[in-house]
Legacy VTK file of the C-alpha trace (Angstrom):
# vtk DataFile Version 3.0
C-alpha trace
ASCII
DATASET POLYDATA
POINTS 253 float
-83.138 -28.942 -31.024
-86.736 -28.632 -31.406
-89.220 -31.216 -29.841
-89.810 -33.102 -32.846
-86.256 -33.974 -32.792
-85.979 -34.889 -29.383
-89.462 -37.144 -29.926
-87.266 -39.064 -32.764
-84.500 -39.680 -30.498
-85.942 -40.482 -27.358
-88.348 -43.046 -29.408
-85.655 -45.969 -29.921
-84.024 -45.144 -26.460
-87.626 -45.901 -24.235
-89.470 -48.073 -26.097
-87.793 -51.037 -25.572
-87.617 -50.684 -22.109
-92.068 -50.565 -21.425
-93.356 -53.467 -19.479
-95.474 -55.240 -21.925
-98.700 -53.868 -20.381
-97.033 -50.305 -20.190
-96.488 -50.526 -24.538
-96.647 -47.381 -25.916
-98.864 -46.589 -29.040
-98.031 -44.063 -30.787
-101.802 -41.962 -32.185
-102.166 -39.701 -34.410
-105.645 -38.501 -32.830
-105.190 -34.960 -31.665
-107.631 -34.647 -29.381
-106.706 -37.973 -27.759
-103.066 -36.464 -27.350
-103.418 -32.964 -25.838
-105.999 -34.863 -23.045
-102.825 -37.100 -22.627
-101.015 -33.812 -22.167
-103.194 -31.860 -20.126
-103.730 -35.000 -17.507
-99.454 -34.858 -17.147
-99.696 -31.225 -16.924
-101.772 -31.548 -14.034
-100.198 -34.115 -12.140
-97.146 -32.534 -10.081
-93.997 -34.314 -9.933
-92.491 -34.981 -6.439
-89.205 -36.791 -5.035
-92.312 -39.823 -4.950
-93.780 -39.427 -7.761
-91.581 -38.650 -10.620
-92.791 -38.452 -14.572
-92.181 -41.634 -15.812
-90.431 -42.574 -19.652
-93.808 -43.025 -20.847
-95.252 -39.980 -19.654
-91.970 -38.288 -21.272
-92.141 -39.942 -24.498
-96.050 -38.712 -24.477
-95.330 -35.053 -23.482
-92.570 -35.143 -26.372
-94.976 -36.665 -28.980
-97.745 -34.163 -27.725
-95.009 -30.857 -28.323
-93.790 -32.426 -31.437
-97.346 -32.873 -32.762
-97.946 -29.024 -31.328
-95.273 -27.692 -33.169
-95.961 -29.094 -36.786
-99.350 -28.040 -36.611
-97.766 -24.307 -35.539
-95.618 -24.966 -38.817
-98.631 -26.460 -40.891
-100.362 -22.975 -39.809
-97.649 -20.430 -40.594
-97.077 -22.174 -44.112
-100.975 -21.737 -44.900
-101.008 -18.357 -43.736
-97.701 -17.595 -45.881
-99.712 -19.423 -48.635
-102.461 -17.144 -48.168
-101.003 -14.016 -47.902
-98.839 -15.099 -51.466
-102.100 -15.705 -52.882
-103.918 -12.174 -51.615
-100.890 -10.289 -53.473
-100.103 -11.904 -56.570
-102.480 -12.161 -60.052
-103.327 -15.281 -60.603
-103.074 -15.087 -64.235
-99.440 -13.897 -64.519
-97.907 -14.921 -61.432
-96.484 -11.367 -61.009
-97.881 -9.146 -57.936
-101.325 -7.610 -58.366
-101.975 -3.967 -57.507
-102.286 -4.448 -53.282
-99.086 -6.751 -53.987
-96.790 -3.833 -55.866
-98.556 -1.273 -53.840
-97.745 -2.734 -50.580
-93.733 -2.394 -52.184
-94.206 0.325 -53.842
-94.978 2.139 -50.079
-91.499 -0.088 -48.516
-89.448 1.200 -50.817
-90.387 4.570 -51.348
-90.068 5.046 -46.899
-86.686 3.207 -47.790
-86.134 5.993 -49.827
-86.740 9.007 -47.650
-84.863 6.872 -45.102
-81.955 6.334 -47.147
-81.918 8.886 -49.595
-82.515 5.903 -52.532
-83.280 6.326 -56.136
-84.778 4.950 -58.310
-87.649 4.632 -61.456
-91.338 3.379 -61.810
-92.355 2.375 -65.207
-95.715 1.895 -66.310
-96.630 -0.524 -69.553
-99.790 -0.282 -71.037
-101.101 -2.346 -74.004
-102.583 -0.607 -77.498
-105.347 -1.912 -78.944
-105.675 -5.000 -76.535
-109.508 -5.688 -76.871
-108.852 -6.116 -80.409
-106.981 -9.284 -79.660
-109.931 -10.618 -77.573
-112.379 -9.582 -80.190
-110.213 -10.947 -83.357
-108.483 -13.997 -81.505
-110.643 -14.722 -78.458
-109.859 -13.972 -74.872
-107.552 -17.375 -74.757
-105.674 -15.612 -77.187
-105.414 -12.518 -75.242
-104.934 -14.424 -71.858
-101.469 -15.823 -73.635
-100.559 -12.710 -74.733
-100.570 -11.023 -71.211
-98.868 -13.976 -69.901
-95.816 -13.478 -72.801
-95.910 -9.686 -71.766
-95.861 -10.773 -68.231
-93.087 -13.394 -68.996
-91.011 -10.632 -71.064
-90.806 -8.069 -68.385
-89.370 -10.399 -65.621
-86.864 -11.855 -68.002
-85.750 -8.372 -68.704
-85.714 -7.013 -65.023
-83.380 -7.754 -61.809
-84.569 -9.849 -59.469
-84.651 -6.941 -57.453
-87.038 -5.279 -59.181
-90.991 -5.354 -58.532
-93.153 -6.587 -61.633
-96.780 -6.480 -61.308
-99.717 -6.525 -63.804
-101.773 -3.308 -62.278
-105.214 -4.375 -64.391
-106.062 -6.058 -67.247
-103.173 -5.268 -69.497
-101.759 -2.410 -68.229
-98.074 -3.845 -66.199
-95.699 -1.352 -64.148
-92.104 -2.301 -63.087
-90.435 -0.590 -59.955
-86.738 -0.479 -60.452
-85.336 0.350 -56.657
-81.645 1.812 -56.760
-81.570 2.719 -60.611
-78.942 5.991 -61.145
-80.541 8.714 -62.881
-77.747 8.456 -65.769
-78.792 4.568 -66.459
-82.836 5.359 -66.811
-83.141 6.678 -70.297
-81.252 3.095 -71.167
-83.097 0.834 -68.792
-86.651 2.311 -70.290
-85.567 2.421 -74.053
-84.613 -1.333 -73.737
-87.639 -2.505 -72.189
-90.115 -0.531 -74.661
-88.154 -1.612 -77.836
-88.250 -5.498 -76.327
-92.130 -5.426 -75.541
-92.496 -3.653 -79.062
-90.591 -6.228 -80.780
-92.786 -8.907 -79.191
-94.119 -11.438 -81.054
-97.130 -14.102 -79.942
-97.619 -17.303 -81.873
-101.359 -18.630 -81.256
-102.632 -21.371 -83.684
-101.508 -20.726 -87.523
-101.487 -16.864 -86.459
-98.848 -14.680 -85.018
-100.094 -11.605 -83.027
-98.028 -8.398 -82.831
-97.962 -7.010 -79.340
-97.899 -3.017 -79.157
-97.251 -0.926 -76.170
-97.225 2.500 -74.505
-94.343 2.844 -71.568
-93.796 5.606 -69.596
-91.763 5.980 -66.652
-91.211 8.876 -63.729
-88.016 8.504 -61.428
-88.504 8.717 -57.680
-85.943 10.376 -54.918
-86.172 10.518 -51.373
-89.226 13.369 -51.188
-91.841 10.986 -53.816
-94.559 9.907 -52.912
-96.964 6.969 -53.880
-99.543 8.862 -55.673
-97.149 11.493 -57.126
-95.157 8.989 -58.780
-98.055 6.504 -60.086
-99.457 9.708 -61.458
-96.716 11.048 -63.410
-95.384 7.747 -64.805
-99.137 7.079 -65.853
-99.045 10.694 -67.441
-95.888 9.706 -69.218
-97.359 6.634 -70.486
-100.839 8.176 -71.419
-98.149 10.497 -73.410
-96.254 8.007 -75.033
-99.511 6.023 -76.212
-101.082 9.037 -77.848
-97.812 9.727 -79.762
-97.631 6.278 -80.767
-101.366 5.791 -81.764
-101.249 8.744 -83.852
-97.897 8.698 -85.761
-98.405 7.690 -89.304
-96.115 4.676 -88.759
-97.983 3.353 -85.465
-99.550 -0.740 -85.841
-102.714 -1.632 -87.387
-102.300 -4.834 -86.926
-105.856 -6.377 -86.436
-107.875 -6.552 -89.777
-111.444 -6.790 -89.137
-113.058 -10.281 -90.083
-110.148 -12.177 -88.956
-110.802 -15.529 -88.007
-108.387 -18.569 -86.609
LINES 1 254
253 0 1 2 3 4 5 6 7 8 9 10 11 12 13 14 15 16 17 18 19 20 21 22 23 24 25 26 27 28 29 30 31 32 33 34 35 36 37 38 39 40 41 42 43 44 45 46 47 48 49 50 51 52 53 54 55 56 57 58 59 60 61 62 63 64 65 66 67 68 69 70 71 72 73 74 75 76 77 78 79 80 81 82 83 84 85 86 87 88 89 90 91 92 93 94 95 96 97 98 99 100 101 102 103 104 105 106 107 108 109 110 111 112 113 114 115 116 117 118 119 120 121 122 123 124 125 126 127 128 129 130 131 132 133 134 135 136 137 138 139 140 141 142 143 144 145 146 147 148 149 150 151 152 153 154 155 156 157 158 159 160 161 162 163 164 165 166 167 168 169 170 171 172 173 174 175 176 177 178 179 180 181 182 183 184 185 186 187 188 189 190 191 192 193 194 195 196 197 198 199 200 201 202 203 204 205 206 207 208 209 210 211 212 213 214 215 216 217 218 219 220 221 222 223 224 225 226 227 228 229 230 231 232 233 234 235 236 237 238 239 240 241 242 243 244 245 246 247 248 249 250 251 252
């Protein structure tokens, strides 16, 4: 039972037994409580002199007042700390956010002997949406990008938009022999994206690479070959004589 609960129930049980002089007002004024409880504190109970029910009932409020601000506290600070690792535009983690995983589950890893992938999204030809649509536009399409990848991911997966449009997705306790699958979904999905803004529909393109992680990877290894992968994958596309041009210069809304 914690003191708050033992305030409620004690309430109804001594308050109708207070002299009328002796009524008990119940404040809300912090600083007018803890004196309350620091002048019982000090006062030593004897066979004599015994606490009395209003002297309970104030030590109860006092605790009960103590321990929701304690609560108020930790939810600010958990508040906080959500805020410090997540990207305010997306909702998914930020960099610190995903690194901060990224370093669990790769100790989890040489722990356990756990694999798994890292994937690493990046967008082609992104500031050509800002220039051609405006950076509303291309605020909406990160947040459909953003919005794609978690609906396409586990829950236990890590999604998190690195920097401006470049995403990675960490995929703990992925077998080897599902990967190629897991990857090749997510690229043609993204690929196959489509973002309605105004009268115009915008095309989104992107690069994915990936890099699988066992027990011996570490942090920088792996972000480094998955971005080599990706770096890669977006020269191939950028270059193939079938890759998008979508974004005709002079277009207007």
């Amino acid at each position: 039972m914690t003191y708050t609960d033992a305030f409620n129930e004690l309430e109804p049980l001594y308050t109708g037994s207070f002299e009328k002089d002796d009524e008990v007002k119940i404040s809300a004024d912090r600083d007018s409580l803890m004196f309350r409880l620091r002048r019982i504190a000090y006062t030593s109970p004897n066979d004599s002199k015994r606490f009395t029910d209003k002297q309970v009932l104030e030590l109860l409020e006092a605790a009960a007042l103590a321990e929701q601000t304690l609560s108020e506290q930790h939810e600010r600070i958990r508040y906080l700390e959500t805020l410090s690792i997540t990207d305010e535009l997306t909702g998914l983690l930020n960099r610190r956010g995903f690194q901060k995983e990224l370093d669990r589950t790769l100790n989890r890893a040489e722990r356990n002997g756990d694999q798994g992938v890292l994937v690493i999204c990046d967008m082609n030809h992104f500031k050509s949406i800002n220039d051609t649509y405006g950076h509303l536009a291309g605020d909406n399409v990160l947040k459909e990008v953003a919005n794609k990848l978690q609906s396409h991911c586990r829950k236990s997966d890590y999604v998190a938009r690195l920097s401006g449009d470049e995403f990675a997705v960490l995929m703990p306790n992925t077998p080897p022999t599902k990967v190629s699958a897991i990857v090749g979904k997510l690229n043609k999905v993204l690929n196959l994206l489509v973002v309605r803004w105004g009268k115009h529909e915008i095309p989104v393109s992107v690069s994915v690479g990936h890099e699988e992680y066992t027990a011996s990877s570490t942090a920088n290894q792996l972000l480094h070959q998955a971005d080599k992968a990706m770096y890669h994958s977006k020269g191939s596309k950028l270059t193939s004589p079938g890759s998008k041009n979508i974004y005709l210069e002079g277009s207007s809304f």
